[in-house]
C-alpha positions in Angstrom: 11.2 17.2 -0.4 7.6 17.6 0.5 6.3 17.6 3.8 4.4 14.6 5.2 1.9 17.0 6.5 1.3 18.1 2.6 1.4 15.1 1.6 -1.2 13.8 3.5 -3.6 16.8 3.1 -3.3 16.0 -0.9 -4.0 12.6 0.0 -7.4 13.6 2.2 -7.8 15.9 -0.9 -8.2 12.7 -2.9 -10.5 11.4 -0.4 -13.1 14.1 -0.8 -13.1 14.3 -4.6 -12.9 10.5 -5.3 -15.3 10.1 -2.1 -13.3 7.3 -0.9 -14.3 4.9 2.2 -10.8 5.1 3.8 -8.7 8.3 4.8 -7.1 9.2 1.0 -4.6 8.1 -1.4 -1.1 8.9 -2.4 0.7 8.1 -5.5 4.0 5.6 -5.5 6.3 9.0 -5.5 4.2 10.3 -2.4 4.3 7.3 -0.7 8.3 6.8 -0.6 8.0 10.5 0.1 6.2 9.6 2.8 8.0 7.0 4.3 11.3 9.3 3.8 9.6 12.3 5.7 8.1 10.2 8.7 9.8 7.2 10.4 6.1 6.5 12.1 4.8 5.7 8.5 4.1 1.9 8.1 4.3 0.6 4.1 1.5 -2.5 4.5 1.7 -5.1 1.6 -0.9 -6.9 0.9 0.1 -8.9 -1.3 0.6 -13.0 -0.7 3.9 -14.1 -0.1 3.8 -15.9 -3.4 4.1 -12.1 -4.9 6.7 -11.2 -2.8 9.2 -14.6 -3.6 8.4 -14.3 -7.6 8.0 -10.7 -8.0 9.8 -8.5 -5.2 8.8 -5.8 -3.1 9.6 -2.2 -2.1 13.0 -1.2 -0.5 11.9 0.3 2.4 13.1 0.3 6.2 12.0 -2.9 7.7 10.6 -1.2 10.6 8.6 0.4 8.2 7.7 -2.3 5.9 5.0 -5.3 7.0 3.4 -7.9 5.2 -0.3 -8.8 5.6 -1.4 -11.1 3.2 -5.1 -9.5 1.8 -5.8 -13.6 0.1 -4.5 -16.5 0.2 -2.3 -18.2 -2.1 -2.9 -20.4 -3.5 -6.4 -20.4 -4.2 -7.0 -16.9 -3.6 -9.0 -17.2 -0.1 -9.8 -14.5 1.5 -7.5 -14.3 4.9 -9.5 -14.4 7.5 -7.3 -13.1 10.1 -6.1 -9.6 8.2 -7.2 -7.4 11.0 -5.6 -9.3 13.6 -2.4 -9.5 11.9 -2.5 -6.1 10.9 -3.0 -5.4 15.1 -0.1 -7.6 15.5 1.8 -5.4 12.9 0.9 -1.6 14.0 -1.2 -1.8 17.4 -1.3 1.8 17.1 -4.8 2.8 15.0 -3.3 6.4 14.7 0.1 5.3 12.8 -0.5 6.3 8.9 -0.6 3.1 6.8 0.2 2.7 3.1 -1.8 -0.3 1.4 -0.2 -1.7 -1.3 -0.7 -4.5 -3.9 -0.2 -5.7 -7.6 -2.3 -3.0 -9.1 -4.0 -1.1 -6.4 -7.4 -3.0 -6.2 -6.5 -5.2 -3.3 -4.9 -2.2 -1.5 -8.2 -0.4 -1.7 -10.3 -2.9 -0.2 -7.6 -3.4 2.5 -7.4 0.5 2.9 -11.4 0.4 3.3 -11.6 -2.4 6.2 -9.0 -1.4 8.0 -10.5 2.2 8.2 -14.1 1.0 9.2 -11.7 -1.0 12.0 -10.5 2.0 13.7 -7.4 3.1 11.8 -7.8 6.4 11.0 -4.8 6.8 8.6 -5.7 4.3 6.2 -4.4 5.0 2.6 -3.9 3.7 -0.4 -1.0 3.5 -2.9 -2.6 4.1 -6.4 -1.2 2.0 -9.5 0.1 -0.5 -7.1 3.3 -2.3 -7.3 3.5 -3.6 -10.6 0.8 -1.3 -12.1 -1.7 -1.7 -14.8 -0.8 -4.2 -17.8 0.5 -2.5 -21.2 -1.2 -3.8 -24.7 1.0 -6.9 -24.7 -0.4 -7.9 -21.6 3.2 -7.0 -19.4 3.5 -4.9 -16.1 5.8 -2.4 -14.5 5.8 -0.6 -17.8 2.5 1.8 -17.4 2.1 2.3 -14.2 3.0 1.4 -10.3 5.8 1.5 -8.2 8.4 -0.6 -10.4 7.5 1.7 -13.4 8.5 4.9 -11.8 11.6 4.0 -10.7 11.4 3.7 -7.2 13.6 1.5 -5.4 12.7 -2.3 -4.9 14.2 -5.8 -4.2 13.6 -8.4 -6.9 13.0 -11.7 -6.1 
């Protein structure tokens, strides 16, 4: 197993090359990794609860796992209280968080405000849950979390 503390420096790595505006990024396998190595780890979806009751969601600890809805469903509103909730999920700004969404674009612009807010651990998952879409238009069979095999509930 790999140590958190390599982990994360890989994921600062990824920082500095990519030039990212929050504290790095780790990849699904890292991120379980992670979680695994570190109880203190926090697994933040982003996604709405829409996603969660059609598509699933990671099978982590529940003390480890939190819900902050990014948008809205339906309609796709921006939530207006993210940071707030996310306070109400992890009042520690020092606790490493994991973003994660469909595809890893919500993820990043979570990753990015909660950053600029004062949580200095801030990372994204890359490729998401369900990952990028293959030619026939399908996820969870190119990339993300679902495609590499890594545990999750199904809805």
């Amino acid at each position: 197993m790999t140590s958190a503390k390599a982990i994360l420096e890989q994921a600062s790595q990824r920082r500095a090359s990519a030039q990212l505006a929050y504290a790095g990024a780790v990849t699904p396998n890292e991120a379980l990794a992670l979680l695994g190595a570190d109880a203190s780890v926090r697994l933040i979806d982003v996604r709405t609860r829409a996603e969660l009751d059609w598509v699933g969601r990671p099978q982590v600890p529940d003390g480890q796992y939190a819900n902050v809805e990014w948008v809205r469903y339906p309609g796709g509103v921006p939530n207006e209280h993210f940071l707030e909730q996310l306070a109400s999920q992890t009042p520690d700004k020092t606790t490493p968080l994991l973003f994660l969404c469909r595809s890893a674009a919500r993820s990043k612009a979570a990753a990015k405000v909660a950053y600029e807010a004062g949580y200095t651990q801030s990372f994204d998952i890359l490729e998401g849950f369900e990952g990028d879409k293959d030619n026939a238009g399908h996820r969870k069979t190119v990339s993300g979390w679902c495609f590499h095999g890594l545990p999750w509930l199904g809805a």
